[in-house]
N, CA, C and O atoms as a Maestro MAE file, in Angstrom:
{
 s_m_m2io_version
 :::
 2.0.0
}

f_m_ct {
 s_m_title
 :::
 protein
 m_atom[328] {
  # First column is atom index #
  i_m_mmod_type
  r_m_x_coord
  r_m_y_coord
  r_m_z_coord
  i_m_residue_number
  s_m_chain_name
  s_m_pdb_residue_name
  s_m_pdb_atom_name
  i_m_atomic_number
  :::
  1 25 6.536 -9.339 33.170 1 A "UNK " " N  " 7
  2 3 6.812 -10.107 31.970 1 A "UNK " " CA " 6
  3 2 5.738 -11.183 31.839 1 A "UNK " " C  " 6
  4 15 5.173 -11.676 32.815 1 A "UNK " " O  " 8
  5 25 5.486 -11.522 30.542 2 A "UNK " " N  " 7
  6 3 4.220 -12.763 30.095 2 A "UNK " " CA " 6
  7 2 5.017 -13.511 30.535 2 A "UNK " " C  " 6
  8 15 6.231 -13.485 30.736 2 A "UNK " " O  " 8
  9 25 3.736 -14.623 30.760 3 A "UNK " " N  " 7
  10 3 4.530 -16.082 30.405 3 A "UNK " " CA " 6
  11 2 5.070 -16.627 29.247 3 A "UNK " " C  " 6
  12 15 5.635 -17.711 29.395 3 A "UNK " " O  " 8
  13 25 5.038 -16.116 28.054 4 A "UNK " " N  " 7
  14 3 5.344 -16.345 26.838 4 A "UNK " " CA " 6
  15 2 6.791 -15.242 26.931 4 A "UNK " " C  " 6
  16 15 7.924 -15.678 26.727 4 A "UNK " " O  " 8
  17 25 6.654 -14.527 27.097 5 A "UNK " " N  " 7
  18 3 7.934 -13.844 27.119 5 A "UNK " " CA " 6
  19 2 8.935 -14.246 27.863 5 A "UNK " " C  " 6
  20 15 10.012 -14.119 27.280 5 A "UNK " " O  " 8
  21 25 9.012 -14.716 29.008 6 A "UNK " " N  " 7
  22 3 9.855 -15.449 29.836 6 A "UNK " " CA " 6
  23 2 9.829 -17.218 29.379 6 A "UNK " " C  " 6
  24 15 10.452 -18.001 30.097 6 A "UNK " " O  " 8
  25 25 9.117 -17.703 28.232 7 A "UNK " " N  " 7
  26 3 9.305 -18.530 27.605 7 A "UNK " " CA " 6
  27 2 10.525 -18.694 26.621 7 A "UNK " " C  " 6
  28 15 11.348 -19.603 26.512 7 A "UNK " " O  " 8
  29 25 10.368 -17.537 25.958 8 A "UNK " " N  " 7
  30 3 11.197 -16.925 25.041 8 A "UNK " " CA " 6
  31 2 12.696 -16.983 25.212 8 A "UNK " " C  " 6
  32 15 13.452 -16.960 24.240 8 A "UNK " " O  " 8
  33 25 13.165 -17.069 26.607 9 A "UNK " " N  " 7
  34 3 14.085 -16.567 27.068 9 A "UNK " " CA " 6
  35 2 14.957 -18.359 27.547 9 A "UNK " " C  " 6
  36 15 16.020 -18.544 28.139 9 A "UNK " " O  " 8
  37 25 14.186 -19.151 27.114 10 A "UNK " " N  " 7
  38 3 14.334 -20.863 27.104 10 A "UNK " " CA " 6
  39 2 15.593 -20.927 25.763 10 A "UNK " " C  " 6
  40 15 15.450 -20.713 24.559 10 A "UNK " " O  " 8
  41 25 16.607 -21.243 26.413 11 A "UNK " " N  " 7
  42 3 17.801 -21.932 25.662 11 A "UNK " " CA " 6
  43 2 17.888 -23.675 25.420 11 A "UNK " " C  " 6
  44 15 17.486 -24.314 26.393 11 A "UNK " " O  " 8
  45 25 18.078 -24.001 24.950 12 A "UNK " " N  " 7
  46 3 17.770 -25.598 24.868 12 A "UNK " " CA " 6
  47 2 19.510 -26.722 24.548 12 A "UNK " " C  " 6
  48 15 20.295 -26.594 23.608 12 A "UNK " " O  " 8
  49 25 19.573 -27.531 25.500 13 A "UNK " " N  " 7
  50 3 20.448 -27.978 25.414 13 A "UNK " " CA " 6
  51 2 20.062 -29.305 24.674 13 A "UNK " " C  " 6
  52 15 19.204 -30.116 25.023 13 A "UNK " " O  " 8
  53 25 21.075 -29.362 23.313 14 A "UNK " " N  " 7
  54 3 20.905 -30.598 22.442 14 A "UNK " " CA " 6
  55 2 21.455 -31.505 22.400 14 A "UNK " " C  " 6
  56 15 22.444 -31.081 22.998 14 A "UNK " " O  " 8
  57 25 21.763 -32.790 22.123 15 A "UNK " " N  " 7
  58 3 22.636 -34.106 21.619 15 A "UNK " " CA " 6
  59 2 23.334 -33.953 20.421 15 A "UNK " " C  " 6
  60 15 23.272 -33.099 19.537 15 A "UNK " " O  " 8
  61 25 23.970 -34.896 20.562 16 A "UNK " " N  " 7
  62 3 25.049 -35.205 19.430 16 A "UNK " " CA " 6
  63 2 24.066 -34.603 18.246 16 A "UNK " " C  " 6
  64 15 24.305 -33.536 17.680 16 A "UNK " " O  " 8
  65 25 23.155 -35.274 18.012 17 A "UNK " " N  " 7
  66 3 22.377 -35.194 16.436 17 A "UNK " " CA " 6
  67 2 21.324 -34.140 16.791 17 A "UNK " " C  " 6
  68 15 20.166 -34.559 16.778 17 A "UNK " " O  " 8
  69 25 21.535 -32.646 17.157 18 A "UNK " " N  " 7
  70 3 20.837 -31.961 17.377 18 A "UNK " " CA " 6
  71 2 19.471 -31.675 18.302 18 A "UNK " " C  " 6
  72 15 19.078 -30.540 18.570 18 A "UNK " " O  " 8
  73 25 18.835 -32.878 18.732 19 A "UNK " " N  " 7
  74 3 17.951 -33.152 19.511 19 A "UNK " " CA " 6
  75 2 17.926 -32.265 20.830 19 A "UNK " " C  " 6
  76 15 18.882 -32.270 21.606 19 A "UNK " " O  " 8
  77 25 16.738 -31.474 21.054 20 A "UNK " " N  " 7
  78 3 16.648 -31.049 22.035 20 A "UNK " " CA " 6
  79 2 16.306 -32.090 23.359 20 A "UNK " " C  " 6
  80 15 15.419 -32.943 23.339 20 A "UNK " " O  " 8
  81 25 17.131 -31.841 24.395 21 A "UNK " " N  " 7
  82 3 17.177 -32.719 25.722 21 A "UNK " " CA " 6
  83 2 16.576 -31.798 26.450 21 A "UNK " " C  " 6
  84 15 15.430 -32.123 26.762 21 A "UNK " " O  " 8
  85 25 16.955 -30.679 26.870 22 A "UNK " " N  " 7
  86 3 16.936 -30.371 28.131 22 A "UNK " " CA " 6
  87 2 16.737 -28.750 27.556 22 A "UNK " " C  " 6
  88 15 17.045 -28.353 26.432 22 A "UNK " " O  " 8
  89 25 16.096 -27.902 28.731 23 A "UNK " " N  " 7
  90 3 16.051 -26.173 28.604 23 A "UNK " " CA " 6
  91 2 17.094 -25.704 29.269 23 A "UNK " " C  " 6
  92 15 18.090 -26.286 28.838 23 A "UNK " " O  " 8
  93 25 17.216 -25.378 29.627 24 A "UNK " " N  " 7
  94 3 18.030 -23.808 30.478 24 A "UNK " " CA " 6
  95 2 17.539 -22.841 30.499 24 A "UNK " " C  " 6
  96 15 17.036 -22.358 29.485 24 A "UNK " " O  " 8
  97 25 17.525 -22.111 31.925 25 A "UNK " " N  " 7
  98 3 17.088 -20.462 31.731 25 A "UNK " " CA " 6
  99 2 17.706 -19.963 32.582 25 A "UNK " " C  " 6
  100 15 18.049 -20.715 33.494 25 A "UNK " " O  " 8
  101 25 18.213 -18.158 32.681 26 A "UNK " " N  " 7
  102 3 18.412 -17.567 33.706 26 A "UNK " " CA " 6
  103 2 17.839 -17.989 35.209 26 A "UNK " " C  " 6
  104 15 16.671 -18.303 35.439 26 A "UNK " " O  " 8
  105 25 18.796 -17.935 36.071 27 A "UNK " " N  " 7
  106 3 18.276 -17.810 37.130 27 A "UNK " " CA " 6
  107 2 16.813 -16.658 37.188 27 A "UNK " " C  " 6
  108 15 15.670 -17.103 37.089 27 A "UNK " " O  " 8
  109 25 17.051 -15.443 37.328 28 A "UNK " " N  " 7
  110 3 16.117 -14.834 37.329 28 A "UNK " " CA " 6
  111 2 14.862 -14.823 36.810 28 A "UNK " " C  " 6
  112 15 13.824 -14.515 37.396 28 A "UNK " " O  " 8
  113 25 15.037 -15.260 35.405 29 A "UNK " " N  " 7
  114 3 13.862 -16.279 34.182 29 A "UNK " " CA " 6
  115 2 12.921 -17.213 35.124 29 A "UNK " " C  " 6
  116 15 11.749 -17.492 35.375 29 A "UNK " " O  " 8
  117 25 14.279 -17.500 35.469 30 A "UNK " " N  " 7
  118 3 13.174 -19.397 36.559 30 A "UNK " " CA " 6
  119 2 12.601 -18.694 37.993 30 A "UNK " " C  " 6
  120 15 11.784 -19.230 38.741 30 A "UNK " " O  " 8
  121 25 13.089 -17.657 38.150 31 A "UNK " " N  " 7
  122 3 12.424 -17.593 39.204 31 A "UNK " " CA " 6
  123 2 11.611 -16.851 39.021 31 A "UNK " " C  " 6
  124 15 10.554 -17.308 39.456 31 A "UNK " " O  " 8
  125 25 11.447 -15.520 38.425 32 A "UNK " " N  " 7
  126 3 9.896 -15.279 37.775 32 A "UNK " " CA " 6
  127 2 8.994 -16.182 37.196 32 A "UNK " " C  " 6
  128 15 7.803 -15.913 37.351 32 A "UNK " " O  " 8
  129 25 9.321 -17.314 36.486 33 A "UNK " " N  " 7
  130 3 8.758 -18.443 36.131 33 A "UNK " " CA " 6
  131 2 7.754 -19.204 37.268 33 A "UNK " " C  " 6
  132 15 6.530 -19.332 37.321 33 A "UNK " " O  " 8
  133 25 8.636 -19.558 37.971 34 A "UNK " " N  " 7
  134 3 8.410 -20.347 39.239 34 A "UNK " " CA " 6
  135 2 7.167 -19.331 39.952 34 A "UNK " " C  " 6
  136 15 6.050 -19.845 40.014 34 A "UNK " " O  " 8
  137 25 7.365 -17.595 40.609 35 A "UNK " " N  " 7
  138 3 6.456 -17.316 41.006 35 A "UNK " " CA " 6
  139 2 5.072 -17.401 39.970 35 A "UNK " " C  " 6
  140 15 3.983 -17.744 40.429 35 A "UNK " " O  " 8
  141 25 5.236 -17.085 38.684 36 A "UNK " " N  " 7
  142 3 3.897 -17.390 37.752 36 A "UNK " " CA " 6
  143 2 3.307 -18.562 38.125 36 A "UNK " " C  " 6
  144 15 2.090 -18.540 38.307 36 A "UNK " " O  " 8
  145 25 4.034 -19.799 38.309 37 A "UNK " " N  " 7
  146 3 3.263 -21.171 38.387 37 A "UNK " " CA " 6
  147 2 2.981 -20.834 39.789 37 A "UNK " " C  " 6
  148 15 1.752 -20.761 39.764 37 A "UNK " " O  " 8
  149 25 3.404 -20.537 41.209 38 A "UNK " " N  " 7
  150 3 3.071 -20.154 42.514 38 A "UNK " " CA " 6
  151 2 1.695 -19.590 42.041 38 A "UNK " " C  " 6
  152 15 0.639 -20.219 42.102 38 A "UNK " " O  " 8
  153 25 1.845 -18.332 41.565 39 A "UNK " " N  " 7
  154 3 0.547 -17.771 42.053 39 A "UNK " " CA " 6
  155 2 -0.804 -18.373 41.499 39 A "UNK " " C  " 6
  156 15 -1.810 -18.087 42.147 39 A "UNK " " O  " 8
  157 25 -0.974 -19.265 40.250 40 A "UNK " " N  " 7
  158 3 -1.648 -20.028 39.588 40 A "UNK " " CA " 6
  159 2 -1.936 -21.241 40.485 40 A "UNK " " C  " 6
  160 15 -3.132 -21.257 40.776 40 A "UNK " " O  " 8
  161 25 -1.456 -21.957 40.863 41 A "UNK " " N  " 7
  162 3 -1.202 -22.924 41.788 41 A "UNK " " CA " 6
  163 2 -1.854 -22.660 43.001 41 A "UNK " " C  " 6
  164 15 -2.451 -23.609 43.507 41 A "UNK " " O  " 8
  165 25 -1.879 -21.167 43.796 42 A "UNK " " N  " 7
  166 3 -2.347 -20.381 44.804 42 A "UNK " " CA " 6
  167 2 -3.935 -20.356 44.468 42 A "UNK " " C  " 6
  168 15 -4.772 -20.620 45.332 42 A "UNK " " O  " 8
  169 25 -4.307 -19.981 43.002 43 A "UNK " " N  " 7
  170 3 -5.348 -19.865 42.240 43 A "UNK " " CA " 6
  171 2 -6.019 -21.204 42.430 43 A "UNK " " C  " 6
  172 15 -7.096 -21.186 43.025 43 A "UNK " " O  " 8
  173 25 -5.583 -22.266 42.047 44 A "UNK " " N  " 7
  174 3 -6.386 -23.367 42.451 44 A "UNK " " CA " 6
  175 2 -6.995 -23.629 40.871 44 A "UNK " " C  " 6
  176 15 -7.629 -24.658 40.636 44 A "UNK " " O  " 8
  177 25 -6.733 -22.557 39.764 45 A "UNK " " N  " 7
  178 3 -6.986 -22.826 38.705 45 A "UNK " " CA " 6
  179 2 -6.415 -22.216 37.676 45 A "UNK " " C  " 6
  180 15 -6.338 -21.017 37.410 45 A "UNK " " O  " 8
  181 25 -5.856 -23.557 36.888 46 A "UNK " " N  " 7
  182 3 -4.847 -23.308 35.860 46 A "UNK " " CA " 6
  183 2 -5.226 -22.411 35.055 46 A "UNK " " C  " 6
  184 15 -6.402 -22.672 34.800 46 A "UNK " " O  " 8
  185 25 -4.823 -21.247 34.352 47 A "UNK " " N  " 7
  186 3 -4.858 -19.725 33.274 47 A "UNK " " CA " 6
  187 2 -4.912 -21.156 31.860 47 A "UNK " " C  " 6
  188 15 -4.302 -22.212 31.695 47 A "UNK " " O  " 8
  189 25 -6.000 -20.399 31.098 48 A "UNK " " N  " 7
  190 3 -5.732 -21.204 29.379 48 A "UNK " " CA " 6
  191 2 -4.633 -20.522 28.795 48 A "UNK " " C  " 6
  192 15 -4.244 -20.974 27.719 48 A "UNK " " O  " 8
  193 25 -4.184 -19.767 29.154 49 A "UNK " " N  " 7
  194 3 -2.438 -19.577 28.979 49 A "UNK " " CA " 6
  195 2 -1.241 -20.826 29.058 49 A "UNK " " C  " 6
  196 15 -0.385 -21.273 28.294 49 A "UNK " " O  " 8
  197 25 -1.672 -21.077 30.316 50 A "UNK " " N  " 7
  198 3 -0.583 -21.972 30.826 50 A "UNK " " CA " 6
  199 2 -0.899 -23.253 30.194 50 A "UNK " " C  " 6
  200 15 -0.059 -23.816 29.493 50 A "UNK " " O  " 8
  201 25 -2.415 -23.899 30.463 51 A "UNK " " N  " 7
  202 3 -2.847 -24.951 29.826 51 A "UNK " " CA " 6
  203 2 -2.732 -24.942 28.200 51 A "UNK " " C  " 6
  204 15 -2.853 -25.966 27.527 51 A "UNK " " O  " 8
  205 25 -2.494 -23.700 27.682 52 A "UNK " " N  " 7
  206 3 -2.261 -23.911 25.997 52 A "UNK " " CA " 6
  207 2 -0.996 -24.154 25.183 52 A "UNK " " C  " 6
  208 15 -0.948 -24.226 23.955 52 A "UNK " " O  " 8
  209 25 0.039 -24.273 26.050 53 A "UNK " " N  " 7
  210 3 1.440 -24.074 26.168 53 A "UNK " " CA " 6
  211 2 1.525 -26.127 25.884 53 A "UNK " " C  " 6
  212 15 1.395 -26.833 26.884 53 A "UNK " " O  " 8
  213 25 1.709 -26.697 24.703 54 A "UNK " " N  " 7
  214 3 1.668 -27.935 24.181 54 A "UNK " " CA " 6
  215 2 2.876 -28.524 24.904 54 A "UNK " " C  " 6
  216 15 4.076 -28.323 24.723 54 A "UNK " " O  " 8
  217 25 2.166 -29.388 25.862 55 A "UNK " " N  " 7
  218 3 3.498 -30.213 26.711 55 A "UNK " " CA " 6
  219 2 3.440 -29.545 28.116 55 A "UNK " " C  " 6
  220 15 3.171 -30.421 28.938 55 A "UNK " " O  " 8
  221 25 3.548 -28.672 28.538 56 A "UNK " " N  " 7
  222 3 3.687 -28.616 29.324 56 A "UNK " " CA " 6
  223 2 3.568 -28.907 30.495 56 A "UNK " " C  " 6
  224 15 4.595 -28.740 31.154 56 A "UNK " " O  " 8
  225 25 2.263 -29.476 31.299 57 A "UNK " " N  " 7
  226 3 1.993 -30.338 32.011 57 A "UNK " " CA " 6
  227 2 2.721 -31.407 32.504 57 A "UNK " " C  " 6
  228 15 3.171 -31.664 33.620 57 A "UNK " " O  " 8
  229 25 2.743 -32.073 31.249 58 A "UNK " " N  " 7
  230 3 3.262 -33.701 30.830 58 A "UNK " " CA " 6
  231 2 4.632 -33.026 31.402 58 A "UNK " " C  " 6
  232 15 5.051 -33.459 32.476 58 A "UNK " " O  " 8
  233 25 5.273 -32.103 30.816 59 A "UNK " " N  " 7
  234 3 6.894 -31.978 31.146 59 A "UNK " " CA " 6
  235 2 6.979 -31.095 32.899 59 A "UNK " " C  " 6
  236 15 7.998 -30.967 33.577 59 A "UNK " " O  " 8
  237 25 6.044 -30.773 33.132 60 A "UNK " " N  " 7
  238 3 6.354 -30.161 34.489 60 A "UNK " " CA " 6
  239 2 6.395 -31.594 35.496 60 A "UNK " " C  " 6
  240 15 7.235 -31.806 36.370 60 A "UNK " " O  " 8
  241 25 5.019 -32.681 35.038 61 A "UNK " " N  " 7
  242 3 5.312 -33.311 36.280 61 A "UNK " " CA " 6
  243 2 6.092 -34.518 35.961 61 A "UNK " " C  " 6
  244 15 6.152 -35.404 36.813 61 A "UNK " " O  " 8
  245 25 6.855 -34.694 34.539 62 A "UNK " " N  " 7
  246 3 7.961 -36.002 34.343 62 A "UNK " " CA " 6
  247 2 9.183 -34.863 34.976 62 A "UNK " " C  " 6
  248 15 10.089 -35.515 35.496 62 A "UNK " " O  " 8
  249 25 9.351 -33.840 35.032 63 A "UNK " " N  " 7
  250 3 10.483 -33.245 36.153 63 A "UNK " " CA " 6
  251 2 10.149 -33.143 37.011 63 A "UNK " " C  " 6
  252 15 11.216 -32.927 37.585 63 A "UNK " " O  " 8
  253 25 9.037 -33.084 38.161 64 A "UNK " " N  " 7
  254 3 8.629 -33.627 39.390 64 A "UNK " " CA " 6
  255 2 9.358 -34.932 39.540 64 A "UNK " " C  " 6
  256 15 10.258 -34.985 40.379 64 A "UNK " " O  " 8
  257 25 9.045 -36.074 38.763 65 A "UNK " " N  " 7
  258 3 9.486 -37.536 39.255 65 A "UNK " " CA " 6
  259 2 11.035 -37.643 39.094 65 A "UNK " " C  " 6
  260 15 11.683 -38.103 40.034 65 A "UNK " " O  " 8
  261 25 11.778 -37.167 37.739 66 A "UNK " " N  " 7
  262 3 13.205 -37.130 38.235 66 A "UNK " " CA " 6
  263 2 13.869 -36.489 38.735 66 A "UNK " " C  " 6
  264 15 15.054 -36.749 38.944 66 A "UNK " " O  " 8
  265 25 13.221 -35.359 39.104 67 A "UNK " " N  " 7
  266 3 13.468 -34.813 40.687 67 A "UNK " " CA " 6
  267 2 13.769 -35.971 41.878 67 A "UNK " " C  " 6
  268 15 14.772 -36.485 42.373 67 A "UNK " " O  " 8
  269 25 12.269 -36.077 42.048 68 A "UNK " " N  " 7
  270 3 12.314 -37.478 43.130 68 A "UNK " " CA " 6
  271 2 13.196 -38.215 42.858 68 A "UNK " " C  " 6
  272 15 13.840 -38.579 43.842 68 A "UNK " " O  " 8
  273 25 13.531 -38.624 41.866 69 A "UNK " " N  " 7
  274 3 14.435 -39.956 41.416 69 A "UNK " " CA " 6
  275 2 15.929 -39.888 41.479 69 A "UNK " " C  " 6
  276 15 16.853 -40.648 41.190 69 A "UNK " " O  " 8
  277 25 15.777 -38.408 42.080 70 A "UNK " " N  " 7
  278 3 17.793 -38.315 42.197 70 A "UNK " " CA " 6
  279 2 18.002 -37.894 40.599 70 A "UNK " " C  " 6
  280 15 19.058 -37.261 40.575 70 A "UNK " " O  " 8
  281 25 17.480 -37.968 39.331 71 A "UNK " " N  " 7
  282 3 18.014 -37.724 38.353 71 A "UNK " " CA " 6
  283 2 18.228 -36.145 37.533 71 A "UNK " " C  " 6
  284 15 17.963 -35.792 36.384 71 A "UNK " " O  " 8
  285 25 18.823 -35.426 38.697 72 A "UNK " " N  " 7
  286 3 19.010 -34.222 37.459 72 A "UNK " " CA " 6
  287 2 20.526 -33.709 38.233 72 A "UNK " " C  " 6
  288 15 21.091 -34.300 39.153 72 A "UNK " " O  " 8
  289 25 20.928 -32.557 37.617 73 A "UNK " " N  " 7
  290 3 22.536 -32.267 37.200 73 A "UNK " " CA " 6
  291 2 22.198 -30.869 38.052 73 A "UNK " " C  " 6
  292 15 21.350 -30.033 37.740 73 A "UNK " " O  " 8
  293 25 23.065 -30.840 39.184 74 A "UNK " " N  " 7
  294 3 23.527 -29.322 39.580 74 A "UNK " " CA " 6
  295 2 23.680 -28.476 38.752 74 A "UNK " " C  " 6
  296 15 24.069 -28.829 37.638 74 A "UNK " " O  " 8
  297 25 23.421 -27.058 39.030 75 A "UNK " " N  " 7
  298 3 24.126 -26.223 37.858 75 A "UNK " " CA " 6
  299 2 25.313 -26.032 38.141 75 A "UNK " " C  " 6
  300 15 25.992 -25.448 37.297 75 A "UNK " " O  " 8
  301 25 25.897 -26.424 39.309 76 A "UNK " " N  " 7
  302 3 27.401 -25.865 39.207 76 A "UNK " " CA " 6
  303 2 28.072 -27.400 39.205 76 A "UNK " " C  " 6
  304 15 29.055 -27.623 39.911 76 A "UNK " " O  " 8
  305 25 27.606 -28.219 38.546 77 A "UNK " " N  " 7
  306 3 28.320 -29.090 38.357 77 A "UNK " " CA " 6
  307 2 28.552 -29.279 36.538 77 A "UNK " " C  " 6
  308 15 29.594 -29.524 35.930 77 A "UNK " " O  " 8
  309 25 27.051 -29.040 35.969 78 A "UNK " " N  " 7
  310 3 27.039 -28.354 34.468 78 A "UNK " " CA " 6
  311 2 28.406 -27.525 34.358 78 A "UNK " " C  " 6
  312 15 29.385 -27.736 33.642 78 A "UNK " " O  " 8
  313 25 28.214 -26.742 35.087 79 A "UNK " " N  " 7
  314 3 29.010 -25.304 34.570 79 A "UNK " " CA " 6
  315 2 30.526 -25.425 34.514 79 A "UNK " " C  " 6
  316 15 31.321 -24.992 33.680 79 A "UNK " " O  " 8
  317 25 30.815 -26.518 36.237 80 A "UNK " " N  " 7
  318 3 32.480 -27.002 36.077 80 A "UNK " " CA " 6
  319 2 32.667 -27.341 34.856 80 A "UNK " " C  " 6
  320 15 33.508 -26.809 34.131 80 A "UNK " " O  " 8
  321 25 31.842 -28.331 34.486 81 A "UNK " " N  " 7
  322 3 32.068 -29.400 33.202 81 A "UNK " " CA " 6
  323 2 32.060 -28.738 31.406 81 A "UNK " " C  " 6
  324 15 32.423 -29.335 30.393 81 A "UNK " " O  " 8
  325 25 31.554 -27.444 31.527 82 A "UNK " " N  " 7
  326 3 31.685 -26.728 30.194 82 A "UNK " " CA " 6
  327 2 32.869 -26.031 30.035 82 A "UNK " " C  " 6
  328 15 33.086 -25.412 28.993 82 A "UNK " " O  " 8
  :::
 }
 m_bond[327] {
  # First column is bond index #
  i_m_from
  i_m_to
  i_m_order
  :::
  1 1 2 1
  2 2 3 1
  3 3 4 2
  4 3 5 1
  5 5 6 1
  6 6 7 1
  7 7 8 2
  8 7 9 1
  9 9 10 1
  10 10 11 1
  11 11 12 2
  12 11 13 1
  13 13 14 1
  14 14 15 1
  15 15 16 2
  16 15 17 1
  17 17 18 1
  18 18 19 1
  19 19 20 2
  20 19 21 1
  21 21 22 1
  22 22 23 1
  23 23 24 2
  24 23 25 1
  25 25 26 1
  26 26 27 1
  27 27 28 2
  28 27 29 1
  29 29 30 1
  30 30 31 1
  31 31 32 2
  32 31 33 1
  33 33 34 1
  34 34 35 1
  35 35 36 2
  36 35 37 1
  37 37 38 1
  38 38 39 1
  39 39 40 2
  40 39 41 1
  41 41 42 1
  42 42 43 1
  43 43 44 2
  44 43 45 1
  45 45 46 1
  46 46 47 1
  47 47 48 2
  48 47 49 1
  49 49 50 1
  50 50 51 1
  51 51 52 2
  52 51 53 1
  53 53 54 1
  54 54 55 1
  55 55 56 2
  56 55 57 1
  57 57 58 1
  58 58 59 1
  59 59 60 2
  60 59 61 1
  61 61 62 1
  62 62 63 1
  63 63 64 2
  64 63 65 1
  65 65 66 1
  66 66 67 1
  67 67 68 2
  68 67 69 1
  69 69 70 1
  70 70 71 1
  71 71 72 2
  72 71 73 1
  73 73 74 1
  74 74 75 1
  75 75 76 2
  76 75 77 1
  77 77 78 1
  78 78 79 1
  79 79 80 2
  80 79 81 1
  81 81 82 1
  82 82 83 1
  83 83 84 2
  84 83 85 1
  85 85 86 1
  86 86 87 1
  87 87 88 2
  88 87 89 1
  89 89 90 1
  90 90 91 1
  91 91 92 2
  92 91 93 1
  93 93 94 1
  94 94 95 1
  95 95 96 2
  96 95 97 1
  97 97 98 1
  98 98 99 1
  99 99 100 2
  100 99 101 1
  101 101 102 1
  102 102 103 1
  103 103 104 2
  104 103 105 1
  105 105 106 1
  106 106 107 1
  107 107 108 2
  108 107 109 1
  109 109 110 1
  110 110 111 1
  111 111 112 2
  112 111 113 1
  113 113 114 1
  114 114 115 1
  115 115 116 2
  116 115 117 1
  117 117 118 1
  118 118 119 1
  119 119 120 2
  120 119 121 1
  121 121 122 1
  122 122 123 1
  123 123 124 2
  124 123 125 1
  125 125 126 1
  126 126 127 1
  127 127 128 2
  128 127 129 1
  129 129 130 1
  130 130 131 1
  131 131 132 2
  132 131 133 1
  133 133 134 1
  134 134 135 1
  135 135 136 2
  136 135 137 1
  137 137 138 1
  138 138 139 1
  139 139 140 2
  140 139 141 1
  141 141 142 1
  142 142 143 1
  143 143 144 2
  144 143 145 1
  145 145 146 1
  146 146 147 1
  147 147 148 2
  148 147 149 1
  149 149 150 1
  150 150 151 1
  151 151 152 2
  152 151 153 1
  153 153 154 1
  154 154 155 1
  155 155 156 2
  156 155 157 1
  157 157 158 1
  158 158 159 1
  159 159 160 2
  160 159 161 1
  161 161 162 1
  162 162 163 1
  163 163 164 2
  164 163 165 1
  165 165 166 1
  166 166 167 1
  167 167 168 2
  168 167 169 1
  169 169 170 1
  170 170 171 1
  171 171 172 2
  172 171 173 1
  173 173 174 1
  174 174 175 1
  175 175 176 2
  176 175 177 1
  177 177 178 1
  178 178 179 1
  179 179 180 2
  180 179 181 1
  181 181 182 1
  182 182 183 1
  183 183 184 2
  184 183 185 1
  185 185 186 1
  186 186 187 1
  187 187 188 2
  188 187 189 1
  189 189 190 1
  190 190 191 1
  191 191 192 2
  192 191 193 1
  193 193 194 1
  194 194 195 1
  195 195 196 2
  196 195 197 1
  197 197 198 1
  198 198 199 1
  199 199 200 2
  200 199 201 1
  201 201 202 1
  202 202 203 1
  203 203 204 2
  204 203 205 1
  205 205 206 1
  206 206 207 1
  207 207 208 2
  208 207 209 1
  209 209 210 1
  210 210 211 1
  211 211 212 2
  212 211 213 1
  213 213 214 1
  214 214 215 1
  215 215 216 2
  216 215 217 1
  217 217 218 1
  218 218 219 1
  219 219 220 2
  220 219 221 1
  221 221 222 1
  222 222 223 1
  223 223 224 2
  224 223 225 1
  225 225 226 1
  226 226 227 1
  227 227 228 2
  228 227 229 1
  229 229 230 1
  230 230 231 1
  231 231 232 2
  232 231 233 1
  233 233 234 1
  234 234 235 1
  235 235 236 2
  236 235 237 1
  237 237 238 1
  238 238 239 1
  239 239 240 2
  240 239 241 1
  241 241 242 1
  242 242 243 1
  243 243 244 2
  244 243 245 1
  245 245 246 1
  246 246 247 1
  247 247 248 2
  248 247 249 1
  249 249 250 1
  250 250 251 1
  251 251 252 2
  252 251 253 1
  253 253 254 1
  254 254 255 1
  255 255 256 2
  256 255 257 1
  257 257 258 1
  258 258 259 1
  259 259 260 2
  260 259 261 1
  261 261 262 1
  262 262 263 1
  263 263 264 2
  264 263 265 1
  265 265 266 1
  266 266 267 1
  267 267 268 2
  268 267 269 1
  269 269 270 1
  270 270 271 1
  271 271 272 2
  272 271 273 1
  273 273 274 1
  274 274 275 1
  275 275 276 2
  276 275 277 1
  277 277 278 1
  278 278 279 1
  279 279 280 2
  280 279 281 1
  281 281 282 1
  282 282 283 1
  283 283 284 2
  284 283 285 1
  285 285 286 1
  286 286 287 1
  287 287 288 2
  288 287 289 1
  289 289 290 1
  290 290 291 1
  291 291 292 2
  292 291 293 1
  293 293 294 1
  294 294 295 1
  295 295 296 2
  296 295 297 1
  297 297 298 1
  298 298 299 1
  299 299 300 2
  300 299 301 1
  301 301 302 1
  302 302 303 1
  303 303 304 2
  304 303 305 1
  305 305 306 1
  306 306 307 1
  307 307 308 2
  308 307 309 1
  309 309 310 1
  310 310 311 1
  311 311 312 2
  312 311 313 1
  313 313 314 1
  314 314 315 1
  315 315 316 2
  316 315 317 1
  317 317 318 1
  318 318 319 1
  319 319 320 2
  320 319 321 1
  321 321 322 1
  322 322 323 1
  323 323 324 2
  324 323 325 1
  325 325 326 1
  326 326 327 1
  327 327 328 2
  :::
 }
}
């Protein structure tokens, strides 16, 4: 699967006033995902694929830091709560 195709597959969780917050994806999605950025990463040099993808960067490593920061939501704590 592309990286655009397993893009595709990005559900987006919104706010009250429609605003997109947050993605969601299959487990399986993220983890084909995840090996794409692995093997790129392995590469030592980013694909103009990945680099053309608007935001992305910026949003991979502000979820690096609230990672670090303790700030994100289990999925099975999401999932109790729906």
């Amino acid at each position: 699967m592309t990286l655009t195709e397993l893009l595709q597959n990005a559900q987006f969780v919104v706010n009250a006033k429609g605003q997109k917050q947050a993605v969601q994806l299959e487990l399986p999605i993220w983890e084909e995902l995840l090996a794409v950025f692995q093997n790129h990463l392995d590469e030592e040099e980013p694909t103009q694929e990945l680099l053309a993808i608007p935001g992305l960067v910026e949003a991979v490593e502000q979820s690096k830091r609230r990672v670090q920061a303790g700030q994100f939501s289990r999925y099975e704590d999401i999932q109790r709560n729906v």
